[in-house]
Residue frames as a rotation matrix with the C-alpha (Angstrom) as fourth column:
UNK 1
0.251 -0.024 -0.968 -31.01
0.192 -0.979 0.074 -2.68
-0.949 -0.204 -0.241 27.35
UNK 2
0.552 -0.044 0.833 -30.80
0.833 0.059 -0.550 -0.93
-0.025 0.997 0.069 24.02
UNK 3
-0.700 -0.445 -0.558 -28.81
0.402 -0.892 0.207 1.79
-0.590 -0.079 0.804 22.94
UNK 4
0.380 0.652 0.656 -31.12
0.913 -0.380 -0.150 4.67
0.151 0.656 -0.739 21.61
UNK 5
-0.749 -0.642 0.163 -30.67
0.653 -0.757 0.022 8.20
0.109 0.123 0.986 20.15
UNK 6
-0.045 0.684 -0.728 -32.64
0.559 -0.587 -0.586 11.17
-0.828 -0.434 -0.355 22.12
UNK 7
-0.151 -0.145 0.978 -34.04
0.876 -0.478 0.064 13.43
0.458 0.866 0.199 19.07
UNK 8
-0.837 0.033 0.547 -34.85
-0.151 -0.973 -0.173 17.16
0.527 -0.227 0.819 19.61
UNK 9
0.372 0.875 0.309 -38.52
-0.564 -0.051 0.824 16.62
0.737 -0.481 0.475 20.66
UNK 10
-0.471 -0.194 0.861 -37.07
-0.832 0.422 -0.360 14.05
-0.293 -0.886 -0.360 23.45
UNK 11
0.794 0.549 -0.263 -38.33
-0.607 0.684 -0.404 10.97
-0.042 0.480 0.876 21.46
UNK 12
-0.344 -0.882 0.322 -35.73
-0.569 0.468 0.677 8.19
-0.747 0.050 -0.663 21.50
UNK 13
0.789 0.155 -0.594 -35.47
-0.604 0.368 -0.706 6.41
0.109 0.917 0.385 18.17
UNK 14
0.901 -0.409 0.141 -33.10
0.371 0.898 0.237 2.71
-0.224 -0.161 0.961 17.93
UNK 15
0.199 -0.872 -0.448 -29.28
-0.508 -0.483 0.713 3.70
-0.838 0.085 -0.539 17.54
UNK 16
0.851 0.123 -0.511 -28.05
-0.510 0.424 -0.748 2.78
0.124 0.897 0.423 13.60
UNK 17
0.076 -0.986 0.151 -24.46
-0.926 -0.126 -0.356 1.65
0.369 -0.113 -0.922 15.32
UNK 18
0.246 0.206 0.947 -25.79
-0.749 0.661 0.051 -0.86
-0.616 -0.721 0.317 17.70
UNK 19
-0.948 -0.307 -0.080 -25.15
-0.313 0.866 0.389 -4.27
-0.050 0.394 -0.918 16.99
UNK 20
-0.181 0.961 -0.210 -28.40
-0.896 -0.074 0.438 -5.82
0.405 0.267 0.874 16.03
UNK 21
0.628 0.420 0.655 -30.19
-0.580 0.814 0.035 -8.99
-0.519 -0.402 0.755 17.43
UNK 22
0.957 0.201 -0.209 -28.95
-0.267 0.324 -0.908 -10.58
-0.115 0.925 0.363 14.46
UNK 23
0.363 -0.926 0.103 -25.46
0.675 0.337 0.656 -10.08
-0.643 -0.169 0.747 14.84
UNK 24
-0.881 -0.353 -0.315 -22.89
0.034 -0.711 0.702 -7.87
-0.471 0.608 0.639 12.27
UNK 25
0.180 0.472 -0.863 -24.60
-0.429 -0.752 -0.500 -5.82
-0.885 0.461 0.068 9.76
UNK 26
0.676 -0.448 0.585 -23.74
0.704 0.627 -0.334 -6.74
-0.217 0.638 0.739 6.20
UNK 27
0.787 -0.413 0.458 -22.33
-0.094 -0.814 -0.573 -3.69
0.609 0.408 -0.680 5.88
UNK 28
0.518 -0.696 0.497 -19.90
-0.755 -0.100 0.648 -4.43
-0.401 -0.711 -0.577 8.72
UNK 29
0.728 0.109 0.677 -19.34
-0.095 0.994 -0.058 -7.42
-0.679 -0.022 0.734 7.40
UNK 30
0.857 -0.333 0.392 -18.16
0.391 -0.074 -0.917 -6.17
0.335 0.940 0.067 3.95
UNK 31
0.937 -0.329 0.112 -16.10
-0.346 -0.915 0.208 -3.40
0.034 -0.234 -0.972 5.99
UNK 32
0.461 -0.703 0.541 -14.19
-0.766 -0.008 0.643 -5.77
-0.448 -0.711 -0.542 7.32
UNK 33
0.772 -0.192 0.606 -14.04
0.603 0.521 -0.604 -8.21
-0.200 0.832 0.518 4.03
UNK 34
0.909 0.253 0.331 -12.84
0.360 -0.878 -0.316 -5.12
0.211 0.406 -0.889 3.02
UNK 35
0.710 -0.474 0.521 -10.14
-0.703 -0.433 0.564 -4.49
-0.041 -0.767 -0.641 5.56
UNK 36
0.437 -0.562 0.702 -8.70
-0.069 0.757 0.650 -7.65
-0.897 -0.333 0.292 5.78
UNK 37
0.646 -0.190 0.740 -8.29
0.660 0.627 -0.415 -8.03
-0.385 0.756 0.530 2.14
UNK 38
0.871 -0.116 0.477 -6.45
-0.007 -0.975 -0.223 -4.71
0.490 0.191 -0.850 2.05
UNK 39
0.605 -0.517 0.605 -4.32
-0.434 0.424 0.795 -6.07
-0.668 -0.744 0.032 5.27
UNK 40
0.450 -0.109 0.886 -3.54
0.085 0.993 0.078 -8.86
-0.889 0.041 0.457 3.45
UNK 41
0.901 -0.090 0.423 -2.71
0.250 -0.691 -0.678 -6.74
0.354 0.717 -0.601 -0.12
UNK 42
0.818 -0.527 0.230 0.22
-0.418 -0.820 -0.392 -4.33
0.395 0.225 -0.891 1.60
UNK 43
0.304 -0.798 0.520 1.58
-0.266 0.453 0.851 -7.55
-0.915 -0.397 -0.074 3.56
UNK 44
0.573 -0.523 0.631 2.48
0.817 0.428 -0.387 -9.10
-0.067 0.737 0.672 0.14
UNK 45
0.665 -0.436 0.606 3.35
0.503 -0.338 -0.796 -6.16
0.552 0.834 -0.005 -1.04
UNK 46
0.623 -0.686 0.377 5.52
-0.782 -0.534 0.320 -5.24
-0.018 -0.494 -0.869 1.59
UNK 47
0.647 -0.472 0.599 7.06
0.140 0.846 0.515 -8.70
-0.749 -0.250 0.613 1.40
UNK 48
0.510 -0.556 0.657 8.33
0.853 0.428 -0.299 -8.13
-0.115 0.712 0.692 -1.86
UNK 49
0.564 -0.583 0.584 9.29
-0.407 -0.812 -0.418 -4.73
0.719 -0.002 -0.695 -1.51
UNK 50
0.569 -0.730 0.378 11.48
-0.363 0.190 0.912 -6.04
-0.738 -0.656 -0.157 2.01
UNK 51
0.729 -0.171 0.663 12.88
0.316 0.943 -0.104 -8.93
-0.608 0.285 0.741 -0.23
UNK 52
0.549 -0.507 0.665 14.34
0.534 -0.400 -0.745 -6.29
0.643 0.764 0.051 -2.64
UNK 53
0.689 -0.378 0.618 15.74
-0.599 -0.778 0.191 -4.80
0.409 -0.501 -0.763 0.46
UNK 54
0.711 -0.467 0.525 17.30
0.083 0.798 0.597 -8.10
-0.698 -0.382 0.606 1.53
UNK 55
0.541 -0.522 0.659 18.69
0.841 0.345 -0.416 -8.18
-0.010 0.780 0.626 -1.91
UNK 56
0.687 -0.120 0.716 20.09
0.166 -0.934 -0.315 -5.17
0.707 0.335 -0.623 -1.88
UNK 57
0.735 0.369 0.568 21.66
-0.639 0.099 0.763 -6.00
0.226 -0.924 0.308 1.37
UNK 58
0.478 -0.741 0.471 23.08
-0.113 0.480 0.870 -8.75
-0.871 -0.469 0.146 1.19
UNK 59
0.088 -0.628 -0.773 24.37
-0.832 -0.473 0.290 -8.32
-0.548 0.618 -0.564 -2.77
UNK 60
0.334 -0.156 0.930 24.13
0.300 0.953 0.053 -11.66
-0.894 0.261 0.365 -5.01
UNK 61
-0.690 -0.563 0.454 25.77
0.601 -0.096 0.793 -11.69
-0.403 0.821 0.405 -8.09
UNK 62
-0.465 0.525 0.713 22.59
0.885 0.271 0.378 -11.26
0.006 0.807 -0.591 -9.52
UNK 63
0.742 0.593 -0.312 21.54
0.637 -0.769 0.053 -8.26
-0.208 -0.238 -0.949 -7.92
UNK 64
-0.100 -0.656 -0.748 25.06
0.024 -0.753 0.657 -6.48
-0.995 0.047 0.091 -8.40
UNK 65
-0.650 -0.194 0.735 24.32
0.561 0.530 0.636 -7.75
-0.513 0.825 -0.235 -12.31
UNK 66
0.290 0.827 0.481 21.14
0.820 -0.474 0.321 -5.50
0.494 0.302 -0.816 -12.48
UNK 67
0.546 0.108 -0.831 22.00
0.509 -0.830 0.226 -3.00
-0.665 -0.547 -0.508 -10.82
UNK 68
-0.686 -0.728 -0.005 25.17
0.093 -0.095 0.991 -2.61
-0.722 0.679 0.133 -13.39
UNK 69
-0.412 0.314 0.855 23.02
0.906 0.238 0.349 -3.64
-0.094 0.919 -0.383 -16.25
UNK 70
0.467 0.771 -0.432 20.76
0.793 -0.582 -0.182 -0.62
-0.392 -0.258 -0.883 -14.90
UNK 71
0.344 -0.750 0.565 23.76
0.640 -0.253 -0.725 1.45
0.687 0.611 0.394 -15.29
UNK 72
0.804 0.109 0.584 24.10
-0.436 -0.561 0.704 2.34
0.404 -0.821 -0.403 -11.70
UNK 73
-0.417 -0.888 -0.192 27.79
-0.508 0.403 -0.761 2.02
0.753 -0.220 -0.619 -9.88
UNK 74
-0.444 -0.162 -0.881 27.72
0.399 0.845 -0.356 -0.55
0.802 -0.510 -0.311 -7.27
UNK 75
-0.879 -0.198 -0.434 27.88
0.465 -0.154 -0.872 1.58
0.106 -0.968 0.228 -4.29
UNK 76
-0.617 0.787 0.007 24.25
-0.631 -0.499 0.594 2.94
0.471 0.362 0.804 -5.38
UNK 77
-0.161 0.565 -0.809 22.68
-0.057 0.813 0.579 0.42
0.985 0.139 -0.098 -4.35
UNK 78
-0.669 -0.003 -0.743 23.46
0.723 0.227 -0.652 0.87
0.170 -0.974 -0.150 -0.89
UNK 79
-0.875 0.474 -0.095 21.64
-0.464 -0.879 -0.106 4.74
-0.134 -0.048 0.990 -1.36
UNK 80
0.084 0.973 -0.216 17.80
-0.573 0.225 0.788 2.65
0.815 0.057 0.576 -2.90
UNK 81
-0.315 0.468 -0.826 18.05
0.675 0.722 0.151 0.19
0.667 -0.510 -0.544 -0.12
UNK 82
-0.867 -0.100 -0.488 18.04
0.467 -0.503 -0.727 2.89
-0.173 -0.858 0.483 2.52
UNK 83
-0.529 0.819 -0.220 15.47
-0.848 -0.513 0.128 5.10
-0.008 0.255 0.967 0.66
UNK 84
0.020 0.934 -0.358 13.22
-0.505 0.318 0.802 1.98
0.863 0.165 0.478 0.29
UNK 85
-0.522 0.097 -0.847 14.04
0.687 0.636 -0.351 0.29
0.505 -0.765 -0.399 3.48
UNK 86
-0.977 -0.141 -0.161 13.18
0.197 -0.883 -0.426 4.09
-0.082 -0.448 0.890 4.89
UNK 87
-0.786 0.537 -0.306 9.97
-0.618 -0.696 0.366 4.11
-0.017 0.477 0.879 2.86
UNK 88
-0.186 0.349 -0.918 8.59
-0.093 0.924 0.370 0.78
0.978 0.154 -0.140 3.81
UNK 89
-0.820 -0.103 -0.563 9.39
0.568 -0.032 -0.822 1.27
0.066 -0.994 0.084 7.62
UNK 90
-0.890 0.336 -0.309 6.96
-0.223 -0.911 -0.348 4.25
-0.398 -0.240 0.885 7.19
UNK 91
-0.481 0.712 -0.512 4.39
-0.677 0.070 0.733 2.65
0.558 0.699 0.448 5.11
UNK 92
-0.494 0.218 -0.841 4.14
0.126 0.976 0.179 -0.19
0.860 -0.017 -0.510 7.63
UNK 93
-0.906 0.090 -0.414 3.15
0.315 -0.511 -0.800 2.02
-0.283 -0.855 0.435 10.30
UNK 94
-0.132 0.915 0.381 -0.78
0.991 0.126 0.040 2.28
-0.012 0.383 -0.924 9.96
UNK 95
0.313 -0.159 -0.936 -0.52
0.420 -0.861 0.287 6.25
-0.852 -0.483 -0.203 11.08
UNK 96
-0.327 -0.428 -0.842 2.16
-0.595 -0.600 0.536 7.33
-0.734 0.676 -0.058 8.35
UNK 97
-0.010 0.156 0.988 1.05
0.775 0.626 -0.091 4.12
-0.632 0.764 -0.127 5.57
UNK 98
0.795 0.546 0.264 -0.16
0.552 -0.470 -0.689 7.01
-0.253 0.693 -0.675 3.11
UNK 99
0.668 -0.591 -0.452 3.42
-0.732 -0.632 -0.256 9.20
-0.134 0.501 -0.855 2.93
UNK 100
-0.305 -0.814 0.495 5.21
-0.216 0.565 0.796 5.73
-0.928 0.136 -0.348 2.72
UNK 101
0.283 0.305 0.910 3.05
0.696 0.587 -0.413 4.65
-0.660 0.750 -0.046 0.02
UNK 102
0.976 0.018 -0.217 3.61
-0.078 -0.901 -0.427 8.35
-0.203 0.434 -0.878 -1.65
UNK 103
0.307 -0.905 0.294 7.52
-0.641 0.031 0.767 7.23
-0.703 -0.424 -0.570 -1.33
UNK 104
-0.143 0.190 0.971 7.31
0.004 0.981 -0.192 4.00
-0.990 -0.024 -0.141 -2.24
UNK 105
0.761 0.469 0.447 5.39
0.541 -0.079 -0.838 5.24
-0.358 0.880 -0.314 -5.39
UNK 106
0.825 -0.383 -0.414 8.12
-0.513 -0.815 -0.268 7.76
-0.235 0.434 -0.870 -6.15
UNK 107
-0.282 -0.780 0.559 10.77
-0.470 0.621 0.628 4.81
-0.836 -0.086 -0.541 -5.74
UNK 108
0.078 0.649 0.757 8.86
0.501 0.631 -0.593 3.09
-0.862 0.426 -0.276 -8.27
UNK 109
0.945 0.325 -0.044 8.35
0.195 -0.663 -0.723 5.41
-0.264 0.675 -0.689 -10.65
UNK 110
-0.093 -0.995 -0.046 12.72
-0.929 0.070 0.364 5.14
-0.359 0.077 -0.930 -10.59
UNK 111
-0.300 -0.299 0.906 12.11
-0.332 0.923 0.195 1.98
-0.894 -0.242 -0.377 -11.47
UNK 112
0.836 0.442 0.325 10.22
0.359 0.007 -0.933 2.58
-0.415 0.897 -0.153 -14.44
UNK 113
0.691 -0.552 -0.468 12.44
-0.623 -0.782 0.003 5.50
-0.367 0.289 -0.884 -15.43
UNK 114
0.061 -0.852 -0.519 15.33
-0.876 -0.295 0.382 3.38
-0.479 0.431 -0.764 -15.32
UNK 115
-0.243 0.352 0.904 13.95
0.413 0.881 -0.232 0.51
-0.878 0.317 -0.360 -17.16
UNK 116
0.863 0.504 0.027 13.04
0.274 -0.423 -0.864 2.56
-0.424 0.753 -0.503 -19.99
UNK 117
0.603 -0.580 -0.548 16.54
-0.733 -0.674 -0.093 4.00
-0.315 0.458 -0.831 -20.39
UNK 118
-0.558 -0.808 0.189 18.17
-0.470 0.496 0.730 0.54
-0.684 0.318 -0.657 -20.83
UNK 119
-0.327 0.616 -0.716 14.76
-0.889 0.056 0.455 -0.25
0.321 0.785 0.530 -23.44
UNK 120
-0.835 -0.122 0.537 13.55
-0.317 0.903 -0.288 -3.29
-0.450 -0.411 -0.793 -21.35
UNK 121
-0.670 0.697 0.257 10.69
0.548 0.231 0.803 -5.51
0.500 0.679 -0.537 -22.58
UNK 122
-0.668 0.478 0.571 7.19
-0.681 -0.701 -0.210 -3.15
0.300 -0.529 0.794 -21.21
UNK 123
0.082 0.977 -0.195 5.06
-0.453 0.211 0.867 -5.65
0.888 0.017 0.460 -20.00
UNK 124
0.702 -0.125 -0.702 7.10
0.572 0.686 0.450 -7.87
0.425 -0.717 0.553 -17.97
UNK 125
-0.208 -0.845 -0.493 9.74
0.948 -0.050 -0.314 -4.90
0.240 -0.532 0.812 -16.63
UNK 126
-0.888 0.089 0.452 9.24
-0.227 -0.938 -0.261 -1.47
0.400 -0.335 0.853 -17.02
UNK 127
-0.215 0.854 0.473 5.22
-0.663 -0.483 0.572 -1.89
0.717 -0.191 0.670 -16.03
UNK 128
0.130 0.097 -0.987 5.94
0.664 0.730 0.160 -4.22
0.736 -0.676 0.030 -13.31
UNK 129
-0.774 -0.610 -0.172 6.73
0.599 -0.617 -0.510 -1.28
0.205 -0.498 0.843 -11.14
UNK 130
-0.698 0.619 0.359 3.52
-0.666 -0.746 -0.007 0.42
0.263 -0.244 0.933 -11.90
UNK 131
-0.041 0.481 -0.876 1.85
0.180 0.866 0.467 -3.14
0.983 -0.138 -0.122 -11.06
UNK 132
-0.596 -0.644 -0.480 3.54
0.694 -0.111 -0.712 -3.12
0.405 -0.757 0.513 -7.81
UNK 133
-0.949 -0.243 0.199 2.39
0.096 -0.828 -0.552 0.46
0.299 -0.505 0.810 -7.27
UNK 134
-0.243 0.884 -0.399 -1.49
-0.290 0.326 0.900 -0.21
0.925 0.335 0.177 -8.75
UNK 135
0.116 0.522 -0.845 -1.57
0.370 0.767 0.525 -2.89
0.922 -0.373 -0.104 -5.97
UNK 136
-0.719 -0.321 -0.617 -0.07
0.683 -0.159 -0.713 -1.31
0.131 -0.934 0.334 -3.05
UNK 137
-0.976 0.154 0.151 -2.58
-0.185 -0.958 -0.219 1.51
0.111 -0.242 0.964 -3.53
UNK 138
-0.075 0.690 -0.720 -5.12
-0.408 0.638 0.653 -0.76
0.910 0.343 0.233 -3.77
UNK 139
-0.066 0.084 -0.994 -4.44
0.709 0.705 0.012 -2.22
0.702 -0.704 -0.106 -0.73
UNK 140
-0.781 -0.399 -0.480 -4.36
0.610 -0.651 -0.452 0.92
-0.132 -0.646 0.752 1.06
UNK 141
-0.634 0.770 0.072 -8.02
-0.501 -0.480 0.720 2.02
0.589 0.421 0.690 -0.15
UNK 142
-0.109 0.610 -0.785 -9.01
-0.148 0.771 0.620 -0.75
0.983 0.184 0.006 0.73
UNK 143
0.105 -0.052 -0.993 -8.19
0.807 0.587 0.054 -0.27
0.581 -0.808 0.103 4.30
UNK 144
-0.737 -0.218 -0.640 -8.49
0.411 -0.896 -0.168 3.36
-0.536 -0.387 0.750 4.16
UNK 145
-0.097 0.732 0.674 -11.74
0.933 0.303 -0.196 3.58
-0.348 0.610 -0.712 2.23
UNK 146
0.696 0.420 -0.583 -11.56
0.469 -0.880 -0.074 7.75
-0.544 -0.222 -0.809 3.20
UNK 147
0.053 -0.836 -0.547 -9.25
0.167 -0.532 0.830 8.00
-0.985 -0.135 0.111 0.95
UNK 148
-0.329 0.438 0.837 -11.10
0.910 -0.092 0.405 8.03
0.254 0.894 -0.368 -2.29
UNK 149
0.697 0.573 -0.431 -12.33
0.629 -0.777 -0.016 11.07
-0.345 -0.260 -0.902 -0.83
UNK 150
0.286 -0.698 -0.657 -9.34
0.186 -0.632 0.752 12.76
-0.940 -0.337 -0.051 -0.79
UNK 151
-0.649 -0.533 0.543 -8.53
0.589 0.100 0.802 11.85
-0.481 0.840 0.249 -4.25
UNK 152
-0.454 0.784 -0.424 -11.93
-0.776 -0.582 -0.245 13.31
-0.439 0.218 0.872 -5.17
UNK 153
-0.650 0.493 -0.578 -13.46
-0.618 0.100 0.780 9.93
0.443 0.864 0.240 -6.64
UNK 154
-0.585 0.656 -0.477 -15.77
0.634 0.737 0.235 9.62
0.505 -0.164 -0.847 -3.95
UNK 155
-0.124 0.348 0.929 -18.47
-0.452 -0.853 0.260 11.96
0.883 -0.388 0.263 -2.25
C-alpha cells in the first residue's frame, strides 16, 4: 500500500512524506545529522554552564577568588547561581530552550561586562562568554532550524 495525495481533479499523485523504497531521504538524513549535532552542542554547553553552577555552589577558594577579583561581595554569588541555575533549568526543557537561551545570553553578556571592568586579557576572557553564547545558539538552530526564520535570515 502506498500513501498518495488526492489532487482537485481526483487524480492521486505519490505522497513527498512517505518513506521511500529506498529508505530515509537524504534530506531526512541531514535533518537529523542536523539534530543530533545540535543535541549534542547544548549538552556540552549545558555541562559547562551546570559546572559553573556546581562551582558556585559548592564555593572553592578559587571560585570565591574570582568572584572577589570580579569585584563582587561573596554573598553575590549565591544571586548568579540561582539566575543561571534558573536559566539553564529552562533552556533544558525543549518547549521553553529559546527564553533560556535568551537568559543565558543575558547572563553572559554579565560576564563580558564584568570582565571588561577589571581589563582582562580579550581573547581568552572577556570573549569567552560570547564563545559560549555563539555556540549555545548554534546548537539551538541547529535543532530548531525555524528559527532562522524568526531572526529573518531565512525565507
Amino acid at each position: 500500500m502506498t500513501l498518495e495525495n488526492r489532487t482537485e481533479s481526483g487524480a492521486t499523485e505519490p505522497d513527498a512524506t512517505a518513506p521511500t523504497a529506498g529508505g530515509d531521504s537524504p534530506a531526512v538524513g541531514g535533518r537529523n545529522l542536523r539534530r543530533t549535532a545540535g543535541i549534542v552542542i547544548s549538552v556540552l554547553v549545558g555541562a559547562f554552564l551546570a559546572f559553573d553552577v556546581v562551582g558556585k555552589l559548592t564555593r572553592p577558594q578559587a571560585v570565591v577568588d574570582g568572584t572577589a577579583e570580579l569585584g563582587f561581595p561573596g554573598y553575590q554569588a549565591v544571586v548568579m547561581r540561582v539566575v543561571l541555575l534558573t536559566c539553564l533549568v529552562v533552556y533544558a526543557i525543549p518547549r521553553t530552550a529559546v527564553l533560556g537561551a535568551l537568559g543565558i545570553t543575558a547572563y553572559l553578556g554579565g560576564a563580558v561586562t564584568a570582565n571588561m571592568r577589571i581589563e582582562a586579557p580579550l581573547f581568552s576572557s572577556i570573549l569567552f562568554a560570547v564563545y559560549l553564547g555563539v555556540l549555545m545558539w548554534i546548537g539551538l538552530v541547529l535543532r530548531r532550524p525555524e528559527l532562522l526564520k524568526v531572526a529573518g535570515l531565512s525565507r
